[in-house]
C-alpha positions in Angstrom: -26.1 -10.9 -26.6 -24.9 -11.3 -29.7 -28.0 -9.7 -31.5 -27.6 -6.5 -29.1 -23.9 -6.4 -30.4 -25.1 -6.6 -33.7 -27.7 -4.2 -33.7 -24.9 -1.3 -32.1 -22.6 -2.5 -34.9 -25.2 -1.7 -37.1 -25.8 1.7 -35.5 -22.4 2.1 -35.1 -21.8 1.9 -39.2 -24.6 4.4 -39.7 -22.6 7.8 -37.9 -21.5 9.4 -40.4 -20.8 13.5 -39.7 -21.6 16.3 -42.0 -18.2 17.0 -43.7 -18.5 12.8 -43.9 -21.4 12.6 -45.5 -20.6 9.9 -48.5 -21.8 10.9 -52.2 -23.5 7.3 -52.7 -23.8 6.1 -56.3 -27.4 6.6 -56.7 -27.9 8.4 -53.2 -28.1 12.0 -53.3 -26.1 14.0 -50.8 -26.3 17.4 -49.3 -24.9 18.7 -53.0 -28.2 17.6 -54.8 -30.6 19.9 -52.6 -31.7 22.7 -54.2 -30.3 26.4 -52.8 -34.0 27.1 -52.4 -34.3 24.3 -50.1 -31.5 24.1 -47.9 -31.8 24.7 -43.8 -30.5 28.0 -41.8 -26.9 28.3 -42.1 -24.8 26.2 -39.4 -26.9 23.1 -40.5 -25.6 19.8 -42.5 -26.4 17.0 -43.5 -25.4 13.8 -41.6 -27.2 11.3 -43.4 -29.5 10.2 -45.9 -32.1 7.1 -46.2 -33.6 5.9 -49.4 -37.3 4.8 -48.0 -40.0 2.7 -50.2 -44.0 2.6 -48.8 -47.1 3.7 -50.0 -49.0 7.0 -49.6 -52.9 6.5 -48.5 -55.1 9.2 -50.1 -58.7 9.8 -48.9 -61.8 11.7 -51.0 -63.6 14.4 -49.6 -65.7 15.7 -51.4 -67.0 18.6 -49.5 -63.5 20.0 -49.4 -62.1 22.0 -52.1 -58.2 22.2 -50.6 -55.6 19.6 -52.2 -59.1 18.7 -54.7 -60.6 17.0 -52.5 -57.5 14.3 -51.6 -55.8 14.0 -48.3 -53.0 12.2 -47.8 -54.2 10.3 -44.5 -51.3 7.7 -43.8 -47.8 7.1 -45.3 -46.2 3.9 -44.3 -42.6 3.3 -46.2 -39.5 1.1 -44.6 -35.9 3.2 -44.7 -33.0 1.8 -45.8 -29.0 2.9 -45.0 -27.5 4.3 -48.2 -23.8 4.8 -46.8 -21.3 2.6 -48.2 -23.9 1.0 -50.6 -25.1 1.1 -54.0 -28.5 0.5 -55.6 -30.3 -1.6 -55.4 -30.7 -0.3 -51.6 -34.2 -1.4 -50.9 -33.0 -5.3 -50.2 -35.1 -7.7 -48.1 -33.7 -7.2 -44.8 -31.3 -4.0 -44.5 -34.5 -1.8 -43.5 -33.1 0.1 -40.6 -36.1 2.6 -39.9 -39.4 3.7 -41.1 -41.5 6.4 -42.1 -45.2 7.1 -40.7 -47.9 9.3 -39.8 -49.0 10.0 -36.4 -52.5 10.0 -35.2 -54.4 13.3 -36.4 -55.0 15.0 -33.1 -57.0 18.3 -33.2 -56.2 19.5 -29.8 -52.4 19.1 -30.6 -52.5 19.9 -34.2 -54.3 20.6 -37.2 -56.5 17.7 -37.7 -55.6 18.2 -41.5 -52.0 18.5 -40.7 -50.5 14.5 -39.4 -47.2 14.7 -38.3 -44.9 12.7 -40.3 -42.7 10.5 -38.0 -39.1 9.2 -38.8 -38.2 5.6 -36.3 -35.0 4.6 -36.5 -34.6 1.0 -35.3 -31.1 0.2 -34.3 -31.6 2.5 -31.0 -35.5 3.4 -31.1 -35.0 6.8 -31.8 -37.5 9.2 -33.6 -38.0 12.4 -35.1 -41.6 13.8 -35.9 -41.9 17.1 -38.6 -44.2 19.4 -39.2 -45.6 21.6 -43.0 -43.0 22.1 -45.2 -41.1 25.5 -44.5 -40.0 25.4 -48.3 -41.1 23.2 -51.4 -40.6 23.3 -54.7 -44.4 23.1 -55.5 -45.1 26.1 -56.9 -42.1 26.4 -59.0 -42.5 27.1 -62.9 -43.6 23.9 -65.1 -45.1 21.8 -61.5 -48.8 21.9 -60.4 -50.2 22.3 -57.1 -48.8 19.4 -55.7 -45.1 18.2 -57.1 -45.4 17.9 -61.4 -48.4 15.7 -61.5 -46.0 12.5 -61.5 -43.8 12.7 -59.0 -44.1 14.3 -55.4 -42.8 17.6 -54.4 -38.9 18.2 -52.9 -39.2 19.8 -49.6 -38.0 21.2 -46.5 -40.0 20.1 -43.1 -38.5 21.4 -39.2 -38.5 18.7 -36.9 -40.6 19.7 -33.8 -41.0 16.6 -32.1 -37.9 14.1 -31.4 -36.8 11.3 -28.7 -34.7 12.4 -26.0 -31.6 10.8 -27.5 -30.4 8.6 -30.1 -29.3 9.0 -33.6 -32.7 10.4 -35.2 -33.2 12.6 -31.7 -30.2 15.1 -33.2 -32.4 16.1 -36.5 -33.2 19.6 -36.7 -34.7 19.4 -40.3 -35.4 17.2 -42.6 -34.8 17.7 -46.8 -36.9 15.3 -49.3 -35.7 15.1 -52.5 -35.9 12.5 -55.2 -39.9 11.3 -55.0 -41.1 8.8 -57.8 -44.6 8.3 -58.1 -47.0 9.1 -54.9 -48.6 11.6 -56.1 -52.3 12.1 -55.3 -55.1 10.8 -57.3 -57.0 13.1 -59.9 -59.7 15.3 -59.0 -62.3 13.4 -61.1 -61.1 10.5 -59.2 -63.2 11.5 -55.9 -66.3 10.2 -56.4 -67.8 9.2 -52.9 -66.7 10.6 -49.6 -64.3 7.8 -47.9 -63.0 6.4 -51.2 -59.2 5.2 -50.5 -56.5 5.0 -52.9 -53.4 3.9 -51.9 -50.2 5.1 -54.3 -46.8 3.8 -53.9 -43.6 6.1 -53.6 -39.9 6.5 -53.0 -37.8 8.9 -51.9 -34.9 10.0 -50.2 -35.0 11.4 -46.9 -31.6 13.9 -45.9 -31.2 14.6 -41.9 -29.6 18.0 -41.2 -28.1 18.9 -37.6 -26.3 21.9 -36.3 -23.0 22.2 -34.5 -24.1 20.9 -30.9 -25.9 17.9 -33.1 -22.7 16.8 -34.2 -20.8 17.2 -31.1 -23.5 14.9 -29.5 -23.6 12.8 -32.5 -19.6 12.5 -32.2 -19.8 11.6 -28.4 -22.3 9.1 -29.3 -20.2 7.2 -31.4 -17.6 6.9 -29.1 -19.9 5.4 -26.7 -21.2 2.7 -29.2 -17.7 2.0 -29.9 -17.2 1.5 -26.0 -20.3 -0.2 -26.1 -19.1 -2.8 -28.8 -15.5 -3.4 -27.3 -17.7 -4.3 -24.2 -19.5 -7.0 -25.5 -16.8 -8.7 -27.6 -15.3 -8.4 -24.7 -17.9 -10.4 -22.4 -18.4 -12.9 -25.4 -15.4 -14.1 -26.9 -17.2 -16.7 -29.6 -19.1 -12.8 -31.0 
């Protein structure tokens, strides 16, 4: 019991609504994105996660698109940024992480995986789509982000869990990258060849007006929640 009332404590500290939204030391909020890059009016930010993985890139050489690297798997923990300061990738305050679902060609593009945000405190999820906007092909960056660093974006979210924190994303801003970048051309010398390229980021959640109502009526009932079980265990 007192692990559940721990992890809705810990879920509990995360709501943070859009006109709350904290400028972290170190964590960028809804003020760094780009003009470019910013949702449909109506949407804000409600939070943002610092995540730390690895990009898997696979060579192709038959294909000409991306020269000849696909990014086939992304695996990277996230990590709360409100109230904190860097370092935020510490050895156990991961609270979600980032992956790519199964290519499916009868449900997608099988060169487009959908990237899938898992939020662990209350299992919720969010899965996204091509970027709508990206700052790939602005002046001074080559096809993919500046040839260090991967690209700022802005992906929809067209998949999501029926509730929970993550399930009230409507779009999703990364800004940030360091490293992850794919390999060079030259690199893909034999069909298969894997290279796997570590990354960071930071990964804003934007919602719209009902979002945030059902956000708001969330937190009152993880506060009710909590209260509960202090309640029903006085030594919590």
């Amino acid at each position: 019991m007192k692990l559940l009332a721990t992890a809705l404590l810990a879920t509990l500290s995360s709501f943070v609504l859009a006109d709350r939204l904290p400028d972290v030391h170190g964590a960028p909020s809804a003020a760094y994105v780009k003009e470019s890059l910013r949702p449909p009016e109506n949407h804000n930010a409600f939070d943002v996660f610092y995540a730390k993985g690895n990009r898997v890139y696979q060579c192709n050489p038959e294909r000409t698109g991306f020269q000849h690297w696909y990014n086939v798997q992304t695996h990277a923990f996230l990590y709360p940024t409100k109230e904190r300061k860097e370092p935020f990738d510490l050895a156990g305050l991961e609270i979600g992480q980032v992956a790519m679902a199964p290519l499916n060609g009868t449900a997608v593009n099988p060169m487009d995986p959908v990237p899938v945000m898992y939020y662990y405190p209350d299992g919720s999820w969010v899965g996204t789509t091509r970027p709508l906007k990206t700052t790939t092909m602005e002046e001074g960056r080559s096809e993919r982000g500046d040839a260090a660093n991967l690209d700022d974006h802005l992906e929809p979210v067209v998949f999501n869990s029926d509730d929970g924190y993550f399930s009230h994303a409507k779009y999703v801003v990364r800004i940030g990258s360091l490293d992850g970048v794919r390999p060079a051309a030259e690199d893909c010398t034999y069909k298969g060849k894997l290279v796997n390229k570590p990354f960071t980021a930071f990964f804003l959640l934007y919602t719209d007006q009902e979002g945030e109502e059902n956000l708001a009526q969330e937190q009152e009932e993880w506060k009710r929640m909590v209260e509960e079980y202090r309640i029903a265990d006085p030594a919590y």
